[in-house]
N, C-alpha and C positions, 0 to 999 in steps of 0.2 A: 530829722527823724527822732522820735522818743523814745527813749531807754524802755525797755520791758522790765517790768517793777514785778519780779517772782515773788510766789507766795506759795509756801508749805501747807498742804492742806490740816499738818499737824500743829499748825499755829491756831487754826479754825476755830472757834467756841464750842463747848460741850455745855448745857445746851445751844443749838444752833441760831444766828444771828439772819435776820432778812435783811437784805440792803439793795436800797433801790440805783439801779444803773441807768445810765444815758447811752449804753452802747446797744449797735446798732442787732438784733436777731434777727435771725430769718429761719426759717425752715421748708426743704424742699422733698417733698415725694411723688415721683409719678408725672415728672415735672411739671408740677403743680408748686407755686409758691404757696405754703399754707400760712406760715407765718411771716409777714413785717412789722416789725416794733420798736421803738424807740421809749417804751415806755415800759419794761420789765423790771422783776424783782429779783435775786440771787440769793439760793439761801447757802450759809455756810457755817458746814457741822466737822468737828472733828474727822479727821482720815476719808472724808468726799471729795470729790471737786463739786460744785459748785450743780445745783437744779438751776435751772431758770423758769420763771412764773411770767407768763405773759395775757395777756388783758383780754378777753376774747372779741372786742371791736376791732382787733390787731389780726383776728386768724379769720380765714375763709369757713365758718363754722358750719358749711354747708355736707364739707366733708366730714363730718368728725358724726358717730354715732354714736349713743349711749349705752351704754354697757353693765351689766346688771354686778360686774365683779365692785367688789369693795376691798380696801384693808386698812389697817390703824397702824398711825406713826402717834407716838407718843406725846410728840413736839407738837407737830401742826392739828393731829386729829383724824379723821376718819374720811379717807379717800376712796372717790368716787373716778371712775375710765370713761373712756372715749377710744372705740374702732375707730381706723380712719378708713375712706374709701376712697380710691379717686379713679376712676375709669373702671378698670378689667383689674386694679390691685387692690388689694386690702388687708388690714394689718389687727391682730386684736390686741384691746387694750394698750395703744398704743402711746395714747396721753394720759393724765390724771390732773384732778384739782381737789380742793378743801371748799364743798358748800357751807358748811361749819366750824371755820378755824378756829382754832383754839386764841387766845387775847393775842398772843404776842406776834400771830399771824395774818389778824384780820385784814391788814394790806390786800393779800393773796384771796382772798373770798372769792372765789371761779373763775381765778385768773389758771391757765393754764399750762402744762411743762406737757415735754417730750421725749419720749426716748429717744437720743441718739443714733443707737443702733438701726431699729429698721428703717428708719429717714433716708431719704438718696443723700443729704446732705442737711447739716443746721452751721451755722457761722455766727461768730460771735465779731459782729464789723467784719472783717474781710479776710479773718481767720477761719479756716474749716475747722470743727472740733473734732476729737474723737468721744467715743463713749465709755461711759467707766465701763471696766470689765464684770463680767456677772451679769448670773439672768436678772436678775430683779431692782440691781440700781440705777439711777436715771440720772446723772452727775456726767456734765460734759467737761473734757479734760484738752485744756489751750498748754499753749507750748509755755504761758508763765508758772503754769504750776508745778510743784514738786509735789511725788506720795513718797513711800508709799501707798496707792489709793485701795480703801478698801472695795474688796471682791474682785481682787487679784489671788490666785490661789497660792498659800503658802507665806503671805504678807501678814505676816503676827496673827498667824494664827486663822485666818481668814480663809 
């Protein structure tokens, strides 16, 4: 069995680092498998756990609809949503990606992340994750990590 190797997300870089993983995602809603990948990006920023960026030949992209919302991260650039649908449930804004990443992002160019939260479930290999806390961040949080994570209320400030 292999030692769980913690990591402080206060170790994290300011600016944020992408790095690519071998481990296994999945994402489940409406039991619908939307995501299997083996080919994902992890970005990691200061006081986050961890987005995950996955490829979109990796997601059933049948479900996912375009979304007129937008916003700017400083890091990556100008993001663009994805509703998800699957039967009789539907989610807004429930994904994001970078069609224009900024240089040190270009890996991720419409590769795709998820909110944790509204998902029936995402797993990181045959962990369940939770979702960082707060409406608006998208940082899944495994049992190696230590916060505390921002958009916990009263967390320096947060």
């Amino acid at each position: 069995m292999s030692k769980l190797v913690q990591e402080s997300v206060w170790d994290y870089p300011r600016p944020p680092r992408l790095e690519k993983i071998s481990q296994h995602i999945r994402v489940l809603f409406n039991n619908q498998i939307l995501v299997d990948s083996y080919q994902a990006y992890r970005v990691l920023e200061t006081s986050h756990p961890p987005g995950y960026y996955m490829p979109p030949t990796d997601i059933k992209m049948e479900f996912l609809i375009p979304s007129s919302r937008t916003t700017y991260c400083e890091w990556k650039g100008e993001g663009s949503y994805y509703h998800i649908k699957v039967g009789d449930r539907r989610i807004e804004n429930a994904a994001w990606y970078y069609s224009k990443p900024k240089p040190n992002f270009l890996e991720i160019k419409n590769y795709i992340a998820f909110y944790a939260r509204p998902m029936d479930a995402c797993w990181v290999d045959d962990e369940r994750v939770e979702p960082q806390p707060g409406p608006f961040y998208g940082g899944w949080i495994t049992k190696n990590l230590k916060g505390p994570f921002k958009g916990v209320p009263g967390s320096n400030g947060w």
